[in-house]
KEKOLRO-317895 format. One record per residue (C-alpha): residue number from 1; y, z, x. Coordinates in nm, 4 decimals. Example, Ala and Ser with C-alpha at 12.3 -4.5 7.8 and 13.67 -1.06 7.14 Angstrom:
2
<guvo><nr>1</nr><v>-0.4500</v><w>0.7800</w><u>1.2300</u></guvo>
<guvo><nr>2</nr><v>-0.1060</v><w>0.7140</w><u>1.3670</u></guvo>
***
This chain:
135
<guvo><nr>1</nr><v>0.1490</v><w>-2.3998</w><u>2.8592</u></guvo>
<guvo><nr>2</nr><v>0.4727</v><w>-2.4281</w><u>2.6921</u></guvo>
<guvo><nr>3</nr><v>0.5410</v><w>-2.2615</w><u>2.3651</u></guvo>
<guvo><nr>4</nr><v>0.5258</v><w>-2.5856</w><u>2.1027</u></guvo>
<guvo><nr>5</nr><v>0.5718</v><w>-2.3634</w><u>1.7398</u></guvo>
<guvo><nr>6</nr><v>0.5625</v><w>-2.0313</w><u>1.5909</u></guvo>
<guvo><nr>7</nr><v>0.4705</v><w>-1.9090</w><u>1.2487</u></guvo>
<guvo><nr>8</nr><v>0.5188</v><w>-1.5996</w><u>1.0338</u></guvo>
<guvo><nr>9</nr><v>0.2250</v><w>-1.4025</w><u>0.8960</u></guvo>
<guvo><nr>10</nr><v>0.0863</v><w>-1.5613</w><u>0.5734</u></guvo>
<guvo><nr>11</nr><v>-0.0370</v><w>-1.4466</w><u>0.2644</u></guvo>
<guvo><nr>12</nr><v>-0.3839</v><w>-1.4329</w><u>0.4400</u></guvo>
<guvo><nr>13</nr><v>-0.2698</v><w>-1.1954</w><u>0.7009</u></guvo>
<guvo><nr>14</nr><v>-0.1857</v><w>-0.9598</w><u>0.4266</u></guvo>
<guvo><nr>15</nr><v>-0.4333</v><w>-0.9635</w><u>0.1085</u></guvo>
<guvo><nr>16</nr><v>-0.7989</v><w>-0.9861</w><u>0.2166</u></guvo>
<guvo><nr>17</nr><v>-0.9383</v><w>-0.9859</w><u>-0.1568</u></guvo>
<guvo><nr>18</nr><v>-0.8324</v><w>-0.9445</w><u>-0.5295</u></guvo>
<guvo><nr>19</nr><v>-0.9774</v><w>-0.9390</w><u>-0.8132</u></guvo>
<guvo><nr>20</nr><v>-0.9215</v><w>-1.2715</w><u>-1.0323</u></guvo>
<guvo><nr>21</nr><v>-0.7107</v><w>-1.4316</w><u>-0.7683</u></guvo>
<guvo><nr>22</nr><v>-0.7249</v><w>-1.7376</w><u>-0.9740</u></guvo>
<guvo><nr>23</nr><v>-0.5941</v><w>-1.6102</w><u>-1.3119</u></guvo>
<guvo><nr>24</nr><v>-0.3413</v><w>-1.3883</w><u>-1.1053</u></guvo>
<guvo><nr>25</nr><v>-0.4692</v><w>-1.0462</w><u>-1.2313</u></guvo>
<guvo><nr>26</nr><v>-0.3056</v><w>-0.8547</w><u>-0.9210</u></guvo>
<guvo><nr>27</nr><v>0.0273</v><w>-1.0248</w><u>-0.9172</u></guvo>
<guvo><nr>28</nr><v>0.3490</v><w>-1.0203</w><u>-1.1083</u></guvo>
<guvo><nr>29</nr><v>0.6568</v><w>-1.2091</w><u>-1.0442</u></guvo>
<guvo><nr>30</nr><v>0.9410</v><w>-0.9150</w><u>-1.0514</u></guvo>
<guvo><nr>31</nr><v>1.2653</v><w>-0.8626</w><u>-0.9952</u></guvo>
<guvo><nr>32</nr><v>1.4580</v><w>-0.8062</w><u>-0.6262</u></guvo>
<guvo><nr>33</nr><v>1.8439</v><w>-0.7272</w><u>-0.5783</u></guvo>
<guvo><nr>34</nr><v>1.9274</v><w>-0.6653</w><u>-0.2531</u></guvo>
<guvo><nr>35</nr><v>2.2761</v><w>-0.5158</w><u>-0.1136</u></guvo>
<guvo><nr>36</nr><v>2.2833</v><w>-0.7928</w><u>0.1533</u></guvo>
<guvo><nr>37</nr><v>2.0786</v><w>-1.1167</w><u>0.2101</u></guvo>
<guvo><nr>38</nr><v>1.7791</v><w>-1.1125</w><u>0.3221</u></guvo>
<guvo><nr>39</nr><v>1.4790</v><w>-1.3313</w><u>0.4201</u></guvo>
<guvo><nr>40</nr><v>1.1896</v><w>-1.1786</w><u>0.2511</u></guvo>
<guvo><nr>41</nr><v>0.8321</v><w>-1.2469</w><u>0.4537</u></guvo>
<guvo><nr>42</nr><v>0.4460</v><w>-1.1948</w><u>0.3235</u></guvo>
<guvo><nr>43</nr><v>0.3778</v><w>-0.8436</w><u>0.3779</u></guvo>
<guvo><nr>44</nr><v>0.6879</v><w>-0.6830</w><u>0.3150</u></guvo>
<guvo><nr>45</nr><v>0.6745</v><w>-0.3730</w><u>0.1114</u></guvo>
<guvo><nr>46</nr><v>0.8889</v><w>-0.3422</w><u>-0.1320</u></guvo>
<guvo><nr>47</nr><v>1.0110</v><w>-0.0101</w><u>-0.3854</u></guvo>
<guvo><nr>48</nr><v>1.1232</v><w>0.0064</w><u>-0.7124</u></guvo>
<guvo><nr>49</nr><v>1.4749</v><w>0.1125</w><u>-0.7808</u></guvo>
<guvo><nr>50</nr><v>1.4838</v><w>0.3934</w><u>-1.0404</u></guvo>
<guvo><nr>51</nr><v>1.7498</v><w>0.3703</w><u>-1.2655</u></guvo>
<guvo><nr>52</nr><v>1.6930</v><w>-0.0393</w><u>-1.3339</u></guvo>
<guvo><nr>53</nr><v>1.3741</v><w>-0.1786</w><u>-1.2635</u></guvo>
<guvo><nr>54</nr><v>1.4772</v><w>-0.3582</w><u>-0.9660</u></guvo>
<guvo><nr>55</nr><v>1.3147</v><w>-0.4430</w><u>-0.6317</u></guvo>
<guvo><nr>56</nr><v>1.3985</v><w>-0.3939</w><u>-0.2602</u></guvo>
<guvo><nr>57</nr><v>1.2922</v><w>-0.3481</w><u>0.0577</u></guvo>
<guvo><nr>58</nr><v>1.1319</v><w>-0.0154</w><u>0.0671</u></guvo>
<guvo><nr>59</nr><v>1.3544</v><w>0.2025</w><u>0.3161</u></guvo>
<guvo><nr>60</nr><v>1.1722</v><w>0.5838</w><u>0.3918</u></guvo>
<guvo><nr>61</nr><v>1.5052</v><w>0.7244</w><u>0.3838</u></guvo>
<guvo><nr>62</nr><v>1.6544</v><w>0.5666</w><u>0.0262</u></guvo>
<guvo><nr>63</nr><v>1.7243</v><w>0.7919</w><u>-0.2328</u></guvo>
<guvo><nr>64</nr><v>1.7043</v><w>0.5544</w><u>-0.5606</u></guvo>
<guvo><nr>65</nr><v>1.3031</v><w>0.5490</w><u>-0.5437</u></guvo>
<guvo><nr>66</nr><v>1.2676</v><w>0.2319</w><u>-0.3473</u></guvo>
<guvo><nr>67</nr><v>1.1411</v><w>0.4873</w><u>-0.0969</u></guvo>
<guvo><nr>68</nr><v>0.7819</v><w>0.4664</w><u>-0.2485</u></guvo>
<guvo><nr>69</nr><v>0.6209</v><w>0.1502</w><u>-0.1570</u></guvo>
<guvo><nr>70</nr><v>0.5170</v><w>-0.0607</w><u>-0.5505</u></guvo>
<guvo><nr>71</nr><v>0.4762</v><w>-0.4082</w><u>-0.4340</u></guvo>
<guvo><nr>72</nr><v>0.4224</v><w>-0.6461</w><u>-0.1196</u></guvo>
<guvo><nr>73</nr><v>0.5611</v><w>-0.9546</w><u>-0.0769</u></guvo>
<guvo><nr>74</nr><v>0.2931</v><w>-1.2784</w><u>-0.1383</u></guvo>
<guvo><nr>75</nr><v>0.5241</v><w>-1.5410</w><u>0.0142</u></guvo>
<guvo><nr>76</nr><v>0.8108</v><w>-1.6378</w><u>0.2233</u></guvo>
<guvo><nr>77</nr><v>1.1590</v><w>-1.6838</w><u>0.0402</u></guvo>
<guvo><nr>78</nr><v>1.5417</v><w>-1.6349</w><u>0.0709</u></guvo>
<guvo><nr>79</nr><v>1.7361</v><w>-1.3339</w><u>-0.0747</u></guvo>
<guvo><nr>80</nr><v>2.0627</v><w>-1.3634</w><u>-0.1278</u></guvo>
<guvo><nr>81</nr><v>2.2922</v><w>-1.1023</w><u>-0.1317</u></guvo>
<guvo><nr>82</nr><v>2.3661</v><w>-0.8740</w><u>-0.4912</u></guvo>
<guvo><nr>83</nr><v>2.2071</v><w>-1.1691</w><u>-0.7100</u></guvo>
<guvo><nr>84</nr><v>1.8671</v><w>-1.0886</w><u>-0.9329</u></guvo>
<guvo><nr>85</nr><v>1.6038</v><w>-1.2805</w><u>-0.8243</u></guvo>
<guvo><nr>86</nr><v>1.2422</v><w>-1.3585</w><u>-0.9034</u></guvo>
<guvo><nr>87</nr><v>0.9563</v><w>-1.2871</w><u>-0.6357</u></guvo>
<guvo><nr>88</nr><v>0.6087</v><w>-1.3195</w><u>-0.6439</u></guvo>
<guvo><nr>89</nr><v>0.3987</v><w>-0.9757</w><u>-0.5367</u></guvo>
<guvo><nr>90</nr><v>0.0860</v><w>-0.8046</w><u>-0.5275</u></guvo>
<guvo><nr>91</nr><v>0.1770</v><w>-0.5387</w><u>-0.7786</u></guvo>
<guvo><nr>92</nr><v>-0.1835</v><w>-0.3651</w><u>-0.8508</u></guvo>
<guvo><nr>93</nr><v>-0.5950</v><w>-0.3458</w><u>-0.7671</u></guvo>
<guvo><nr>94</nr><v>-0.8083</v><w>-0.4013</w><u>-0.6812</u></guvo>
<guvo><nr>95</nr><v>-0.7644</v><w>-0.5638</w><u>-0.4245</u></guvo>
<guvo><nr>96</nr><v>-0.7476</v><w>-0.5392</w><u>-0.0476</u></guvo>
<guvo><nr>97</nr><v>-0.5406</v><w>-0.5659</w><u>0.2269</u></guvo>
<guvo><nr>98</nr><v>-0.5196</v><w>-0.5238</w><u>0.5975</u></guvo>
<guvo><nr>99</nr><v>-0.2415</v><w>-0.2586</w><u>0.6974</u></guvo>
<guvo><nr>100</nr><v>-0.2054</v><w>-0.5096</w><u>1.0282</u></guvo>
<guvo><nr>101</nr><v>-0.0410</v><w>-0.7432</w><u>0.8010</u></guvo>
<guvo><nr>102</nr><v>0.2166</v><w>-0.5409</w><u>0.6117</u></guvo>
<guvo><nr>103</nr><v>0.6209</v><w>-0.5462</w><u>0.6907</u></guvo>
<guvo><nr>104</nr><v>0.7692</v><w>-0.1796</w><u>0.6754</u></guvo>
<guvo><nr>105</nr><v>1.0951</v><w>-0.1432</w><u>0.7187</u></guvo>
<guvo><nr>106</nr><v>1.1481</v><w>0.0631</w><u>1.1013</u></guvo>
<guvo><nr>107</nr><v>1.2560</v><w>0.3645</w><u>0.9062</u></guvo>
<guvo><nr>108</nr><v>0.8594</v><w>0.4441</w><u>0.8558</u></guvo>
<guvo><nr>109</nr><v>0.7961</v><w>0.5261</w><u>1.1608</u></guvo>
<guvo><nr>110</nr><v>0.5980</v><w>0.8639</w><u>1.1998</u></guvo>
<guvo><nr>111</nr><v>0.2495</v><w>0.8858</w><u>1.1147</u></guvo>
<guvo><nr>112</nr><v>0.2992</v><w>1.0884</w><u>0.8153</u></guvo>
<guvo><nr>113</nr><v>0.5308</v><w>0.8480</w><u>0.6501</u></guvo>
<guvo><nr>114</nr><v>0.3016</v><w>0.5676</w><u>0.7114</u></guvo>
<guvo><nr>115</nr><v>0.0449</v><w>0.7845</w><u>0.5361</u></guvo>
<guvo><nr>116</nr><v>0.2733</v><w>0.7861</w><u>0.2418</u></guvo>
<guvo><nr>117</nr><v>0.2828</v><w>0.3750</w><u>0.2120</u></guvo>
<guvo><nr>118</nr><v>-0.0689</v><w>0.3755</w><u>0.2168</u></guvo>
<guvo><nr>119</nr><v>-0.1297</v><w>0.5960</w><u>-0.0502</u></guvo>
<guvo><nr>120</nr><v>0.1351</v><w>0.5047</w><u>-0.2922</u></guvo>
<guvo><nr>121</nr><v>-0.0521</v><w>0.1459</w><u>-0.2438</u></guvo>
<guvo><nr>122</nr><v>-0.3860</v><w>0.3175</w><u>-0.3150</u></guvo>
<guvo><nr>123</nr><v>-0.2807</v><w>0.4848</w><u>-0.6114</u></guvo>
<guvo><nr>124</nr><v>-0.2205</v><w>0.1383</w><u>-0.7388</u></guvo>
<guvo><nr>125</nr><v>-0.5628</v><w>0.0513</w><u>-0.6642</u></guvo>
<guvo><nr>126</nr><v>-0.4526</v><w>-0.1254</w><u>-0.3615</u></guvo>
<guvo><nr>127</nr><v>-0.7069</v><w>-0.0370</w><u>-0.0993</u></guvo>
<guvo><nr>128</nr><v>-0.5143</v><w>-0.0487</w><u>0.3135</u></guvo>
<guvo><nr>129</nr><v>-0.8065</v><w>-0.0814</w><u>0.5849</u></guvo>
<guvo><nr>130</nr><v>-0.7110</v><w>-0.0628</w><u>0.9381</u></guvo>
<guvo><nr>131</nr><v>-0.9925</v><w>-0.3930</w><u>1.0029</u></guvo>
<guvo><nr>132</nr><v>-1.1996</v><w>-0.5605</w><u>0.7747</u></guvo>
<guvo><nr>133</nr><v>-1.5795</v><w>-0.6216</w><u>0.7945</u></guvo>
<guvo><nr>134</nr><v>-1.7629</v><w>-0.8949</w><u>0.6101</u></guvo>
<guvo><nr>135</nr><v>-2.1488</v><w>-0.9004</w><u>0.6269</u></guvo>
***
């Protein structure tokens, strides 16, 4: 059967509950600038740059503290390159989501450092399960 369409991950494949998802009680719409464009995709993690506030991809090997994974990524949307702009994220818990569904940059890549995502999510009250079971 011939391929007909493909799809990125959605905001499903990521967050599997929150708390108050109607009045938006784990979300915050914050501020990215990235050195180059970028498309960002549900799931992506994203650090928080030290010295001004500012959001990027989180990169294990950055220096500027977007190396500790704050945020993930709710939606699909364009970056472009050096300009301040406004994205939608899952900034704190409770709340859920399946570690299946989250976009790390390749530079996490040991088990160790994957350990690190999760729990800098966790501290946030943002529980990672491998699967999720409903009854």
């Amino acid at each position: 059967m011939p391929l007909i369409a493909t799809e990125n991950a959605g905001f499903s494949n990521v967050v599997k509950q929150e708390l108050w998802p109607d009045a938006a009680y784990c979300r915050a719409v914050v501020t990215v600038n990235e050195p180059t464009a970028r498309s960002y995709r549900a799931g992506m993690v994203l650090g928080r740059v030290t010295a001004n506030g500012t959001y990027r991809v989180a990169v294990q090997t950055a220096s500027d503290g977007s190396q500790v994974a704050d945020a993930i990524v709710l939606g699909e949307q364009a970056i472009a390159a050096s300009t301040n702009t406004q994205v939608l994220v899952l900034i704190k818990g409770p709340a859920i989501i399946g570690k299946g569904g989250l976009v790390l940059d390749a530079t996490y890549n040991t088990a160790p450092e994957l350990a690190a995502v999760y729990a800098a999510l966790e501290a946030k009250g943002i529980q990672c399960n491998d699967t999720i079971v409903t009854a």
